[in-house]
Structure formats: C-alpha cells, structure tokens
C-alpha positions in Angstrom: 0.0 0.0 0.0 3.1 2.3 1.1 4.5 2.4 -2.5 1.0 2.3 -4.4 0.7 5.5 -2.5 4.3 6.5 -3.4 3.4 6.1 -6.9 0.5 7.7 -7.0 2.0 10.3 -5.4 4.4 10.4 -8.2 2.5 10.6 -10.9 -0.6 13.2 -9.3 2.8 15.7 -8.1 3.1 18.5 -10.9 6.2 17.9 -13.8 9.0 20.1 -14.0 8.5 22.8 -17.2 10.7 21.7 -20.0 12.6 24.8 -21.2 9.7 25.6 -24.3 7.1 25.2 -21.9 8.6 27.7 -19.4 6.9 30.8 -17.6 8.6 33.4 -19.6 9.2 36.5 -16.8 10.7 39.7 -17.8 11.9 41.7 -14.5 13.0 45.8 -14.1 16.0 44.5 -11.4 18.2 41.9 -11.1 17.5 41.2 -7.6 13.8 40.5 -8.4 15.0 37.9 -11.1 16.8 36.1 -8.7 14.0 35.8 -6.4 12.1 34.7 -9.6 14.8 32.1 -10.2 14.8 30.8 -5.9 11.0 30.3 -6.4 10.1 29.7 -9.7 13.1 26.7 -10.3 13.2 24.6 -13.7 9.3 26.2 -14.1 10.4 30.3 -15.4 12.4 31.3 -17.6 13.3 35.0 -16.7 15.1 37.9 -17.8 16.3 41.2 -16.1 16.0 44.6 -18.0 18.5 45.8 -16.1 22.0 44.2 -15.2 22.9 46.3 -12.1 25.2 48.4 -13.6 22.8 51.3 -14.7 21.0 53.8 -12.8 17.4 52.2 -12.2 15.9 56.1 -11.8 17.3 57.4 -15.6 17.1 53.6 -17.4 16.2 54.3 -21.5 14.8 51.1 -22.3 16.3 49.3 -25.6 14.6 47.7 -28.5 15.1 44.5 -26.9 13.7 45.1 -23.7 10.4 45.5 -25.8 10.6 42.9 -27.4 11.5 40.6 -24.3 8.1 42.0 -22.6 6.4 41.6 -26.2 6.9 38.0 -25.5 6.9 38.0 -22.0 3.6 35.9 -19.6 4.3 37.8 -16.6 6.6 41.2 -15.5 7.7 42.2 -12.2 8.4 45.6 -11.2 9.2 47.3 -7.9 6.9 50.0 -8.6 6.6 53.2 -6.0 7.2 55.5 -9.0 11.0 53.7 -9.1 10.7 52.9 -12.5 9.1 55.6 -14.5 10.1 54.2 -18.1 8.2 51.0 -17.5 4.9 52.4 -18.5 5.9 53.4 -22.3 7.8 50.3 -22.3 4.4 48.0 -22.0 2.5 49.9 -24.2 5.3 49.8 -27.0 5.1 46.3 -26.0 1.4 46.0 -26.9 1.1 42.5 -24.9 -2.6 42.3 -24.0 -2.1 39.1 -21.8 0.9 40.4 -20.1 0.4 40.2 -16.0 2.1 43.0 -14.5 3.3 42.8 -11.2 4.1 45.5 -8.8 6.2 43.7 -6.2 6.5 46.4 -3.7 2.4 46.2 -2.7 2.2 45.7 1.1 5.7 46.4 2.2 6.3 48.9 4.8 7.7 52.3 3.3 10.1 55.0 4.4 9.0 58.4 3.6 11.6 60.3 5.2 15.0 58.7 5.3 16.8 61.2 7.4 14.0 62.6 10.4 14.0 65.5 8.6 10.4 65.9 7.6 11.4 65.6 4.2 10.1 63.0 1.3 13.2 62.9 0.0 14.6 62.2 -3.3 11.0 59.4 -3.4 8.3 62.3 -3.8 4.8 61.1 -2.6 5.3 57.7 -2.5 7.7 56.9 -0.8 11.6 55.5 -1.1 11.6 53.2 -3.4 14.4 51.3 -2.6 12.4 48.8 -0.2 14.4 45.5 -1.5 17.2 46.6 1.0 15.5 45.6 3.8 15.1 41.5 4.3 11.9 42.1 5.8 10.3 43.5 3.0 11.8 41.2 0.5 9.9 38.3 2.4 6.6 40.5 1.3 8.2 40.9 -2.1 8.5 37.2 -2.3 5.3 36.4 -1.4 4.2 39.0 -4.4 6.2 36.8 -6.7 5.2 33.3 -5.8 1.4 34.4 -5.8 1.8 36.0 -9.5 3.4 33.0 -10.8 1.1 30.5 -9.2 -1.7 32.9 -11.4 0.3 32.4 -14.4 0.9 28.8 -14.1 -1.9 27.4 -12.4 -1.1 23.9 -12.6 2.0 23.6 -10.5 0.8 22.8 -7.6 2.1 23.9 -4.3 5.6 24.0 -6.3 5.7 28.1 -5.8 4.9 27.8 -2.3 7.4 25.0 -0.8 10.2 27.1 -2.7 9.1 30.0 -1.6 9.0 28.9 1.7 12.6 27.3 1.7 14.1 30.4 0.1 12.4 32.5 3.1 14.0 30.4 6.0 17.3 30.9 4.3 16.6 34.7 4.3 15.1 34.6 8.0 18.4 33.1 9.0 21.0 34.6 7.1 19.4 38.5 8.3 19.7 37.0 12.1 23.0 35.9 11.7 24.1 39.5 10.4 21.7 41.8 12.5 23.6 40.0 15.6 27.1 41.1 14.3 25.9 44.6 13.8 24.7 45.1 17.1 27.7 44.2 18.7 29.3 47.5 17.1 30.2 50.3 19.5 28.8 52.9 16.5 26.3 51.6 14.0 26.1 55.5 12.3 27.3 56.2 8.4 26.7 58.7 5.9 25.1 57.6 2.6 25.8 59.5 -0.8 22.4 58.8 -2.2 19.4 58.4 -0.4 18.8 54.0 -1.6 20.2 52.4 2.1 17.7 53.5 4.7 15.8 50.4 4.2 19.6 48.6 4.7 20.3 50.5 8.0 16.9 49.5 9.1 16.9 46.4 8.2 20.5 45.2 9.5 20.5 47.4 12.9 22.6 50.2 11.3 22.0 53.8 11.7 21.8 56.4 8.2 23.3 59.4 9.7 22.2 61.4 7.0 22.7 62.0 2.7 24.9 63.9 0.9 22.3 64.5 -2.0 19.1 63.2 -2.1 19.1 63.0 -6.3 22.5 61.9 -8.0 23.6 64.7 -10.3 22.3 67.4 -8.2 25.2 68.5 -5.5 25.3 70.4 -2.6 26.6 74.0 -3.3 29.6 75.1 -2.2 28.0 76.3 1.5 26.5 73.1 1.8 30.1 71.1 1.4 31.5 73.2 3.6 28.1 73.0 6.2 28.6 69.2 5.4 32.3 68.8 6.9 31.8 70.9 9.9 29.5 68.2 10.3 31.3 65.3 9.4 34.0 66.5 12.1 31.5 67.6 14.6 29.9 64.6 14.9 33.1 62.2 14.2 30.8 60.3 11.1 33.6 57.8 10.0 31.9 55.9 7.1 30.7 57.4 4.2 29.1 54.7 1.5 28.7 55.6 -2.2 27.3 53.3 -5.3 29.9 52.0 -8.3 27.3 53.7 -10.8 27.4 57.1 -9.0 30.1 59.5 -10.9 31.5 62.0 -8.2 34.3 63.5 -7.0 32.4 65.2 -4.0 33.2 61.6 -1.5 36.9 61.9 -2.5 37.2 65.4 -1.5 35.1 64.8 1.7 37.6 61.8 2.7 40.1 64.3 1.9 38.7 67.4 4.4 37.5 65.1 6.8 39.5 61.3 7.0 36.0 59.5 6.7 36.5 56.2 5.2 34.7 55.7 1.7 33.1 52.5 1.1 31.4 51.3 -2.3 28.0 49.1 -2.2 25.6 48.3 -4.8 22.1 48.6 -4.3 21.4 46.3 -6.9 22.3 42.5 -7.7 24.8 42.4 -10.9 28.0 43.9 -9.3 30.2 42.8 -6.3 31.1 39.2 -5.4 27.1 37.6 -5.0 25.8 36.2 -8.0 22.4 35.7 -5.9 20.6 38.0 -3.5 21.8 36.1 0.0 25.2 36.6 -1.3 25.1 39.7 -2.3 23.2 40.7 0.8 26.2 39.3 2.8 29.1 41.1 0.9 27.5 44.6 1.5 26.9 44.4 5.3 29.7 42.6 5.6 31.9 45.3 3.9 30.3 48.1 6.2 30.8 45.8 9.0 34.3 46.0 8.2 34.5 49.7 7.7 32.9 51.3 10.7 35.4 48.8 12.8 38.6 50.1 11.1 37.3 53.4 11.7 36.9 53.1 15.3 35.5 55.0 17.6 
C-alpha cells in the first residue's frame, strides 16, 4: 500500500516545465530575477531589463527590452514610482495578456529617510528602494510566488514549498548579520544617495544622513562646507557611495574630513554575489568591516 501511495504520489505531483514550456518572466532588477529564479526553479524562464550596472531612476529602455516583454507571460516591477520608463515600455510592448506585477504592494515604506520631515529624493510615495530591507523582501517574495502561481496554475504547491525554503534561508541569514551589527560600538554612516535606509533598518545600522538626495544634483559650495563641519563635529567615520554614481564630491570629503569611503551596490549584478543572500552578505559585511577600522 506504502509504494502504491508513493506512486501515485508520483504521478498526481506537478512535472517540471521543459525549457519551451517555461513561464517566460521579464523583470525591471536583477535582484527581483533572482528571487524569480529561488521560487520559480526549472518552471520560469526570466530575464532582467537591467543588469545592475545602470542607474534604475534614468534607465532608457532598448529595442530589446520591448521585445522581451512583447513576448513575455508575466513582469515584475518594484513599482513606487522607481521605474518611471516601464509604462511606455508596455505599451510599446502591446502585450494584452501580459500580467504586471508591482512587487512592492504591502511592504512597509520610508518616507523620510533622514527625520527631517522631508520625502526625500521618493516624492509622494515613498523610497523606493524597499528591497534593501530582508523584511520586505519576504513581502516581495510572497508577491512573486502568488503572481506566478496565477500564471501557471497547474504547478501545484511547487511556488509555495520554494518559496518557503528560500524565506528560511533569508530569516536566518538577516539574524546571523543583525547579531554582528549590534555588537558594534557605533552603528552611524553617511550615505551618498538616499537607496540604504531600508539597509540600515533592516541590518541594525543607523543612516546618519545623505549627501544628495538625487545623484547629479550637488550640494553647493556652502553646503560642502556646512557638510564637513558636520562630518568632524559629529566624528561620522563611514561614508558609503554606489559604483554607478560618478563623483568627486566623496573623494574630497575623505580628503577634508578622513572619513573612510566605502562602495555598495544597491542592486544585484555587481560585487562578489551572484544571488541576493550573497550579495546581501558582501555589502553588510563590507560596512561591517568599515565602521570597525574606523573606530571609535
């Protein structure tokens, strides 16, 4: 009776896609097509727009990206107004079955990243830069998993057992590092650009403040200057900037000041992690590293 049940187990449990018969998914972010990947397995077949490299606010979508979503079943976005181009990009796209996902819905949103009263650099809607923050991407997840079980009805609970695996590994790895950053004597660092609130949040770190809360657009020279008094009034000793931000301004601050520069990627695509857990990992534990050669 044991193996009868076995094998009708077996044959009732839902077949693994075969790569023509796959979910095509077209994502905005690498980090989202990961998380595509953890829970959709052998069943999706997905594409990012973006590698990682570009900045996600100014993106010109390609004649390729069109096509991709022309041909596309379901695409994920973060949405919060973070990517502006993708509207003209669908409609170019002219896919009337396309299921458009907005990945962000139900996660809990920053408004103001410094206390300042401000909205910051994210207008009305918040910062859009919620991935940064382990507990949202569990919400994220769940986003995913429930848009692809739409799609592809007859997996099964397929979406959900990965989706619950992947979580547990998320759970554990964010304990693990929240409990090495509380054990710093001083958790504070300045950010370049206003995408890590959600990463001091979520790790136990503490956003000090911005230097500009849209890239391109500098302080003046008054606000430099306000800026180092402040830097060496308050002994800040970390300042973190992105690898597609183009500046000078963190140089000359290390210069005026001694605060240590340190470079992390918002998005998936550059640094050491090929997936989101590794990733994840390299950037807290490269700030880690920072604020303790800084000392207090």
């Amino acid at each position: 009776m044991r193996l009868l049940a076995l094998f009708l187990a077996f044959l009732l449990a839902p077949l693994p896609a075969r790569a023509a018969d796959a979910l095509r998914v077209v994502t905005t972010l690498p980090d989202l097509a990961d998380w595509v990947r953890q829970i959709g397995g052998e069943r999706v077949e997905v594409r990012s727009l973006l590698t990682g490299f570009e900045d996600v606010h100014t993106y010109e979508p390609r004649v390729s990206d069109v096509k991709a979503v022309a041909g596309a079943r379901v695409l994920v976005m973060v949405g919060l107004g973070l990517e502006e181009w993708i509207h003209g990009l669908v409609e170019n796209a002219g896919n009337g079955g396309l299921i458009v996902v907005e990945a962000s819905k139900g996660v809990s949103v920053l408004r103001d990243p410094e206390g300042t009263g401000r909205a910051g650099h994210d207008s009305a809607s918040g910062n859009p830069h919620v991935w940064l923050d382990p507990a949202n991407v569990a919400v994220i997840c769940r986003n995913i998993a429930r848009s692809l079980k739409a799609a592809d009805p007859t997996a099964g609970d397929f979406y959900q057992r990965r989706l619950s695996a992947y979580l547990a590994r998320l759970d554990a790895l964010a304990s693990q590092l929240r409990a090495q950053v509380a054990r710093l004597k001083d958790r504070r660092f300045l950010a370049y650009h206003p995408a890590w609130p959600y990463f001091a949040r979520g790790f136990g770190f503490q956003l000090a403040g911005v230097v500009t809360e849209s890239p391109g657009q500098e302080p003046s020279a008054k606000g430099i200057a306000a800026l180092i008094d402040r830097i060496r009034r308050e002994r800040l000793r970390v300042l973190v900037t992105e690898p597609q931000l183009s500046s000078k301004l963190p140089s000359l601050l290390a210069q005026e000041t001694g605060i240590q520069i340190v470079t992390l990627s918002d998005l998936l695509g550059q640094g050491p992690g090929k997936t989101y857990l590794e990733h994840t990992e390299a950037n807290v534990r490269a700030l880690l590293s920072a604020l303790r050669e800084a000392g207090p």
